[in-house]
PAGURO-192972 format. One record per residue (C-alpha): x, y, z. Coordinates in steps of 0.5 Angstrom, whole numbers, plus 500, padded with zeros to 3 digits. Layout:
<atoms>
XYZ...
</atoms>
This chain:
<atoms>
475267389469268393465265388458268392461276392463276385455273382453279386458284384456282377449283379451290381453291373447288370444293376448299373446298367438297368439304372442308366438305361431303364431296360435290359438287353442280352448283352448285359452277360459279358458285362456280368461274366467280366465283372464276376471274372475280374473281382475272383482274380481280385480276390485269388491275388488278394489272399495271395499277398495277405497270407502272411497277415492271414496266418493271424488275422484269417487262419481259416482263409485257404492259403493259410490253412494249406488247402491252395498253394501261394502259386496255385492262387499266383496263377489263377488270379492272371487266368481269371484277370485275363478271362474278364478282360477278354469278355470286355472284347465284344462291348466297347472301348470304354469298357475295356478300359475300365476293366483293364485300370481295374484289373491293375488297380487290384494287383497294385491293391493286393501289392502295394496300397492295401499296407498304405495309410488310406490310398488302399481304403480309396483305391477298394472304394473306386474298385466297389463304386466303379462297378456301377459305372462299369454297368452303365459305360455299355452304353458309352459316357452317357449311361457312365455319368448316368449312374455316377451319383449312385458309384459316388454313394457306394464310394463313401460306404465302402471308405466307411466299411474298410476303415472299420475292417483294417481296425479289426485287422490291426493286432496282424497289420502292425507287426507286418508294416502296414501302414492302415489309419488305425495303424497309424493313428489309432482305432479311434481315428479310423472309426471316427473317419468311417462315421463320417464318411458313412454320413457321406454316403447317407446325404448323397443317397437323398438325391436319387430322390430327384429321379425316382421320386417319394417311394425311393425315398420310403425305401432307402430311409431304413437303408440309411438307418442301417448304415447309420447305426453300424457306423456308430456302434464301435465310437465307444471302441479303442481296440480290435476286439471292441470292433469285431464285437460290434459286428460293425462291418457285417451290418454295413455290408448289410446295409450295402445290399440293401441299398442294392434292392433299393435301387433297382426297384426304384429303376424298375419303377421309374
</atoms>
């Protein structure tokens, strides 16, 4: 379930809320508990289809090493996809829908998409991105387009990341069929694409500017730099190896949570 990336990706909701709102109310819970609830069963359904492709790449994951049972993780990830389904009953419509599309969308990611040539990276973007708009669509469509530019930066980070983690991942995905960027066009492909696209959230990053003003900027600076610089560490790289020795992904994830601080201070500021 990856219990410590789902607390925080309930957080991101909470966080999500706050921006478009500029407070917190109680029920801000059942977005978080929906959230947490949702990514775990992400997650459980994820390992569930890799674990073929986790017996060379991630050896050490659960089902691979014999600790849980492919239908012990079948099953749990409907139990827990229900549960934050569930919780979305006591908000509103728009939330429901959301969680409902997302809930379908990891299943089809974890089925389908994560073998295709970049509709996976897109679709485990918007999952990542929509967290946020999650967060603000407690309030309806206005809080949702309140914190769109924030789910657009998040967006283009997570396209950069993942692009660099299939490239870690090729020596497992190739002989399964995947068909990933660097699969299919090489590492070097895949990481000038995560270059780019790094640069992509990095610019849209500069327009919070406009609401939070020069603090926000002296703070996400240093954030930037640190995606920056993680997205051109592995230019030089032609194989996995190359990738995983930059430590790459880890720095962009860093990266990532920072920019997390950054924007609620900025929204507690505000």
């Amino acid at each position: 379930m990856r219990p410590a990336n789902a607390v925080i990706a309930g957080f991101a909701a909470i966080l999500g809320y706050f921006i478009a709102s500029g407070t917190l109310v109680p029920g801000v819970l059942l977005i978080w508990a929906a959230v947490v609830l949702v990514t775990a069963g992400g997650n459980t359904i994820n390992d569930y289809f890799d674990a073929g492709i986790d017996r060379i790449n991630r050896p050490d994951r659960p089902i691979p090493s014999g600790e849980v049972r492919e239908r012990e993780a079948w099953n749990l990830s409907f139990v827990l996809f229900a549960a934050g389904i569930l919780m979305t009953a006591f908000t509103n419509i728009l939330c429901v829908v959301i969680a409902i599309f997302n809930s379908l969308l990891l299943f089809l990611y974890a089925a389908r998409l994560k073998r295709s040539c970049l509709f996976g990276n897109l679709a485990v973007s918007y999952l990542s991105a929509s967290i946020f708009l999650f967060g603000g669509a407690y309030l309806g469509w206005e809080g949702a387009i309140r914190v769109l530019p924030i789910a657009l930066i998040t967006f283009f980070a997570m396209v950069s990341r993942e692009l660099l983690k299939d490239a870690e991942d090729v020596e497992g995905d190739r002989p399964a069929g995947a068909e990933t960027v660097p699969v299919r066009y090489g590492v070097k492909a895949a990481v000038i694409l995560s270059l780019v696209c790094a640069v992509g959230a990095v610019a849209g990053s500069i327009y919070p500017v406009s609401w939070w003003g020069i603090w926000y900027l002296a703070g996400i600076l240093p954030v930037d730099a640190i995606i920056i610089v993680a997205a051109i560490r592995p230019l030089p790289c032609r194989d996995p190896q190359c990738i995983k020795t930059s430590r790459a992904t880890g720095l962009l994830k860093t990266g990532m949570f920072a920019s997390l601080v950054v924007f609620f201070v900025a929204a507690l500021l505000a």
